[in-house]
TIRO-2110 file (N, C-alpha, C; in Angstrom, 1 decimal):
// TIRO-2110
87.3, 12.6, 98.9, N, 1, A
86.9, 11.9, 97.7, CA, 1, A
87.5, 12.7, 96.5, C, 1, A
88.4, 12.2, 95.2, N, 2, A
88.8, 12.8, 94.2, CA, 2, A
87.8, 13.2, 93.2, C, 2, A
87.6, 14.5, 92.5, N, 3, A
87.0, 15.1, 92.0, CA, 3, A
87.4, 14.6, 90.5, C, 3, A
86.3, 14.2, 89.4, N, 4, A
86.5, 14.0, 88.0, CA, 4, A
86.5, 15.7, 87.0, C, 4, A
87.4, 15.2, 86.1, N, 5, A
87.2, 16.4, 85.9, CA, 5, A
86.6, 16.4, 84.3, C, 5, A
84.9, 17.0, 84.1, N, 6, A
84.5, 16.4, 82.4, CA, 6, A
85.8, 16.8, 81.6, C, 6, A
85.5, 15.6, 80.5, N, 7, A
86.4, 15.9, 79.4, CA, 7, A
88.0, 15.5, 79.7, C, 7, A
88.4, 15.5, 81.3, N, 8, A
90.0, 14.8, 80.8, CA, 8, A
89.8, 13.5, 80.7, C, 8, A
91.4, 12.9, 80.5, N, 9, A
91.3, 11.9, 80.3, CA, 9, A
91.6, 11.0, 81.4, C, 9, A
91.1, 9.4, 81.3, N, 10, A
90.6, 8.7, 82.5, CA, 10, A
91.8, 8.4, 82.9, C, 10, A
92.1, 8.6, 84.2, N, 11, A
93.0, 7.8, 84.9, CA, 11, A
94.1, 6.5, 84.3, C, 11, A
94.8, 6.0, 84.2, N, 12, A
95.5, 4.4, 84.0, CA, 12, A
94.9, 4.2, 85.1, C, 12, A
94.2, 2.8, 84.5, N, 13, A
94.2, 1.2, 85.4, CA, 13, A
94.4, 0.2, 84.8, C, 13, A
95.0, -0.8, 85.4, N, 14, A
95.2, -2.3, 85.3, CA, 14, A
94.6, -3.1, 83.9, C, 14, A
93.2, -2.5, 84.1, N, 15, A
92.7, -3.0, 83.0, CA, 15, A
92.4, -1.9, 81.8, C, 15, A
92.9, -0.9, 81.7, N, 16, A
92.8, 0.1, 80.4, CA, 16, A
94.5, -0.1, 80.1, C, 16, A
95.1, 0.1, 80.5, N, 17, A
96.4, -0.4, 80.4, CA, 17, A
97.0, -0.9, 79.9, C, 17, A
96.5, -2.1, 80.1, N, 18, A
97.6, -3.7, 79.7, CA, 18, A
96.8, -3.9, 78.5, C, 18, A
95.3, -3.3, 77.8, N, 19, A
94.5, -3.7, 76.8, CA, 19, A
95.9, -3.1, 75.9, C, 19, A
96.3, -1.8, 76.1, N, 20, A
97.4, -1.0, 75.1, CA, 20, A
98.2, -1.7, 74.5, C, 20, A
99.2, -2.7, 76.2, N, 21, A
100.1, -3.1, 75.9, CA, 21, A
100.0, -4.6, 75.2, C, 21, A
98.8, -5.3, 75.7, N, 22, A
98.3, -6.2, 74.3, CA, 22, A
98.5, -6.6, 73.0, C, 22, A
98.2, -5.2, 72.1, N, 23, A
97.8, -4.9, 71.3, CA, 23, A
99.0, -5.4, 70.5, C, 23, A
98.9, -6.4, 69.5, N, 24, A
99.6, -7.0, 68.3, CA, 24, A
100.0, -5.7, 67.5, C, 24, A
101.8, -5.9, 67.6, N, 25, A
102.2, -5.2, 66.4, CA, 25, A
101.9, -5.5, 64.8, C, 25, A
101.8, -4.5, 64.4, N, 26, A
101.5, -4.2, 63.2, CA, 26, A
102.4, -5.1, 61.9, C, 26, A
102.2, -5.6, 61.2, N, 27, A
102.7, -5.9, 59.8, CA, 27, A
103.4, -7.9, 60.1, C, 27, A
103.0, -8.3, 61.3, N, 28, A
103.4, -9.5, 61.9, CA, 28, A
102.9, -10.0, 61.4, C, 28, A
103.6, -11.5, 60.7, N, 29, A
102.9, -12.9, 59.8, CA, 29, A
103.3, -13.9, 61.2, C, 29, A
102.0, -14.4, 61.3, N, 30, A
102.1, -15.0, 62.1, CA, 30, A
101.5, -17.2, 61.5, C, 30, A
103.1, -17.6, 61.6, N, 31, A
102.9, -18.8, 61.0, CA, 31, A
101.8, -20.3, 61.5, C, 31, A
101.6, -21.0, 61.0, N, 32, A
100.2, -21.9, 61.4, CA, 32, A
99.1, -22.7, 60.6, C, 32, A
99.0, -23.3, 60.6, N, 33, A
98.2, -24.0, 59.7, CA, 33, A
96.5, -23.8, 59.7, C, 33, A
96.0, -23.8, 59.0, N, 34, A
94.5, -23.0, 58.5, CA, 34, A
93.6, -24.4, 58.8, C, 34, A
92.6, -23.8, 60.1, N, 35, A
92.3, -24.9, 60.3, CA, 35, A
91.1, -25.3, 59.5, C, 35, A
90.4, -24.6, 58.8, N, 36, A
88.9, -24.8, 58.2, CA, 36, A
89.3, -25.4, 56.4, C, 36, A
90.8, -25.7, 56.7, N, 37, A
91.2, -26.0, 55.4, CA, 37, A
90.4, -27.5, 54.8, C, 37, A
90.1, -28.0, 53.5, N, 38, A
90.1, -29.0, 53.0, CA, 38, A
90.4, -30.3, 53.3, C, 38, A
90.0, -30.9, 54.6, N, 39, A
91.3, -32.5, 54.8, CA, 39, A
90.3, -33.4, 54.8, C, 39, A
89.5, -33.6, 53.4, N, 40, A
89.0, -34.6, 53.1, CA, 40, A
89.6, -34.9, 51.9, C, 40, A
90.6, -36.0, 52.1, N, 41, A
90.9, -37.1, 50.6, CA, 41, A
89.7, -37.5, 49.9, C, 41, A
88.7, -37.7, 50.2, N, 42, A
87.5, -38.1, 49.6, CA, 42, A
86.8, -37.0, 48.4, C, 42, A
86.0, -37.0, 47.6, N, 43, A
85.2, -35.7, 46.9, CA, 43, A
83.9, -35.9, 48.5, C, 43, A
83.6, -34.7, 47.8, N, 44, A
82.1, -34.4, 48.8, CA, 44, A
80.7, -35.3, 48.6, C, 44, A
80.4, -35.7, 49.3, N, 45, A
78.7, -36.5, 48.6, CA, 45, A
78.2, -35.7, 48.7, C, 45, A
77.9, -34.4, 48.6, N, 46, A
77.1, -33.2, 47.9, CA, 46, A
77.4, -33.2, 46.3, C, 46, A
76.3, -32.4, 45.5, N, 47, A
77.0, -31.8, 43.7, CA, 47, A
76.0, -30.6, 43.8, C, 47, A
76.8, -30.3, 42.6, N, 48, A
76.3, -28.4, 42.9, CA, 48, A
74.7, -28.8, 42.2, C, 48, A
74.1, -28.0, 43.0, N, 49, A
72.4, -27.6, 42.5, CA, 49, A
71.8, -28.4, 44.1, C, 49, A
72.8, -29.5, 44.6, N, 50, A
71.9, -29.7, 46.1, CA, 50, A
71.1, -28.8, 46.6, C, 50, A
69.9, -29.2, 47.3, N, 51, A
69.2, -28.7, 48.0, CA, 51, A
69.4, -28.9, 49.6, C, 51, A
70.1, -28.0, 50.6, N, 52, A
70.3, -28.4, 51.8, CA, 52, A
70.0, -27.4, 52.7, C, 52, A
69.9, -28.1, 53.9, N, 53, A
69.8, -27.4, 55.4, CA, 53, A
70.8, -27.4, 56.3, C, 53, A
71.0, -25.9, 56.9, N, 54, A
71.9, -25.7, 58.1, CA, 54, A
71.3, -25.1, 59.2, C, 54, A
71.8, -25.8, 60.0, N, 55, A
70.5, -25.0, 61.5, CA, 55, A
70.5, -23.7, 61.6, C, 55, A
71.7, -23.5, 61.4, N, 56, A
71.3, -21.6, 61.9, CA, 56, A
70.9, -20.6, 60.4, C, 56, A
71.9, -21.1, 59.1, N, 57, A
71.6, -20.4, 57.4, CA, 57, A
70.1, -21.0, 57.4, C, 57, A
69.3, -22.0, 57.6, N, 58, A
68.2, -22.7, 57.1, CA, 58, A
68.9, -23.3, 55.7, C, 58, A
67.7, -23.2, 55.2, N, 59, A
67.1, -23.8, 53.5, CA, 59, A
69.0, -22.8, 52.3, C, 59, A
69.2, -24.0, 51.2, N, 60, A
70.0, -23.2, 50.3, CA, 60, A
70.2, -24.1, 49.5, C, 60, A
71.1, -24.1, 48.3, N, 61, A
71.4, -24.6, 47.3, CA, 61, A
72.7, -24.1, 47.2, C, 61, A
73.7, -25.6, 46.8, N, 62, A
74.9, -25.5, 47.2, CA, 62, A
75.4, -24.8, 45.4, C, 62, A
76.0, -24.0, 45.4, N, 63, A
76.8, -23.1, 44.3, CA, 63, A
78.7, -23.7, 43.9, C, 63, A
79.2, -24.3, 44.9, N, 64, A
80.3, -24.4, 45.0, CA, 64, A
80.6, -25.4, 45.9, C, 64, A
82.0, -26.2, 45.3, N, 65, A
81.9, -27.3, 46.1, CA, 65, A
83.8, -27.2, 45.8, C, 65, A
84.6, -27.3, 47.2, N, 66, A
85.8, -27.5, 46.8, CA, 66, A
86.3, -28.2, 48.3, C, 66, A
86.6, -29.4, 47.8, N, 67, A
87.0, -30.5, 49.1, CA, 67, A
85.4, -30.5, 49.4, C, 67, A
85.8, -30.5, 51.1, N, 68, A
84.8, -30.8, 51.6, CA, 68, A
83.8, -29.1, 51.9, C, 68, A
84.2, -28.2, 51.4, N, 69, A
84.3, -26.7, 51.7, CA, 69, A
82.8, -26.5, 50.7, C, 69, A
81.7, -26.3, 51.2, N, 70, A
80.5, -26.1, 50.2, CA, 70, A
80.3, -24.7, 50.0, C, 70, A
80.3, -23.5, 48.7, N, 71, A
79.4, -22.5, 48.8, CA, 71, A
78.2, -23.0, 48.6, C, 71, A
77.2, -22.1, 49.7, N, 72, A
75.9, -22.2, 49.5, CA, 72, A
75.2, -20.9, 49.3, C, 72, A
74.2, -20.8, 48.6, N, 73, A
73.7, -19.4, 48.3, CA, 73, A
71.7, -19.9, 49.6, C, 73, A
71.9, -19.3, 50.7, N, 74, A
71.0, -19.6, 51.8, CA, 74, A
69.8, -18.5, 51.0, C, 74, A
68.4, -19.2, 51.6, N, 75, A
67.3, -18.8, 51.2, CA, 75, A
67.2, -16.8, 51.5, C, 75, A
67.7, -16.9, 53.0, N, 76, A
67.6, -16.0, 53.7, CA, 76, A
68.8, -15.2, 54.2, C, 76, A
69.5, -16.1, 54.4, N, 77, A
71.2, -15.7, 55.1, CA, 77, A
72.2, -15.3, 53.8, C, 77, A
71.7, -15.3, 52.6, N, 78, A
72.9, -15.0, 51.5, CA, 78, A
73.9, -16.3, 51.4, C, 78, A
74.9, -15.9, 50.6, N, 79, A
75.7, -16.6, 50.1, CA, 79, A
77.3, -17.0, 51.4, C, 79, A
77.4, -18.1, 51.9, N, 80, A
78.1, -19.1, 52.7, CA, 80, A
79.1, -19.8, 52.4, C, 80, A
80.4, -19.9, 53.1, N, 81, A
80.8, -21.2, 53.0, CA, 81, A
80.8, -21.8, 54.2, C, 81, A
80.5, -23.5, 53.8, N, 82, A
80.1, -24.1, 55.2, CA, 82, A
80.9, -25.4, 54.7, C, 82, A
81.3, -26.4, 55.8, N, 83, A
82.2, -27.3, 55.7, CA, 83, A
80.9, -28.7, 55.5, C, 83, A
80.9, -29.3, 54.7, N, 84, A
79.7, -30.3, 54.5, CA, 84, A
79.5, -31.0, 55.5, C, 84, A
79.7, -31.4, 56.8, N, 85, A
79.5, -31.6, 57.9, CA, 85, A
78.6, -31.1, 58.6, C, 85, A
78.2, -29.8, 58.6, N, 86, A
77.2, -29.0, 59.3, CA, 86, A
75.9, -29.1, 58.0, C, 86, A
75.8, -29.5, 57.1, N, 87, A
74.4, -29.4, 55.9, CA, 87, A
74.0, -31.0, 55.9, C, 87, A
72.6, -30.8, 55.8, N, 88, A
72.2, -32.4, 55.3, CA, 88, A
71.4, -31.6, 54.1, C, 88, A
70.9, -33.1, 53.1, N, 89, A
70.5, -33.3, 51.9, CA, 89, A
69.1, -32.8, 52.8, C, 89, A
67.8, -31.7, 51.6, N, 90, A
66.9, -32.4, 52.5, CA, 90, A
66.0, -32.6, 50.6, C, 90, A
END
């Protein structure tokens, strides 16, 4: 049975390895379209000062409103942006 020895370093395996060679070069733009972007032609049926709920932020008041893209400043969770689809009026 092979002996460890403290303090060197671990062996190469398959899986410490290939994490290295993985690893995204540096300074790479990688082109694509933004998917959390604005694609509502419509304005939002929220206005700033709403009072709303999100399951996981809870309770907030919307601060910002651009497209469909809401800042909300959350009771408890701080300040958000959430897509107006996940908030109802309450």
């Amino acid at each position: 049975m092979p002996r460890a020895t403290i303090g060197a370093p671990a062996p190469a395996t398959p899986s410490n390895a290939s994490a290295t060679a993985r690893a995204a070069p540096r300074g790479r733009t990688i082109e694509g379209e933004l998917v959390a972007k604005s694609t509502s032609s419509e304005p939002s049926r929220f206005t700033l000062g709403d009072r709303v709920f999100h399951l996981k932020f809870g309770n907030g008041n919307i601060t910002g409103i651009e497209g469909n893209k809401l800042t909300i400043e959350f009771d408890r969770a701080g300040q958000k942006r959430v897509l107006d689809g996940f908030v109802e009026r309450v």
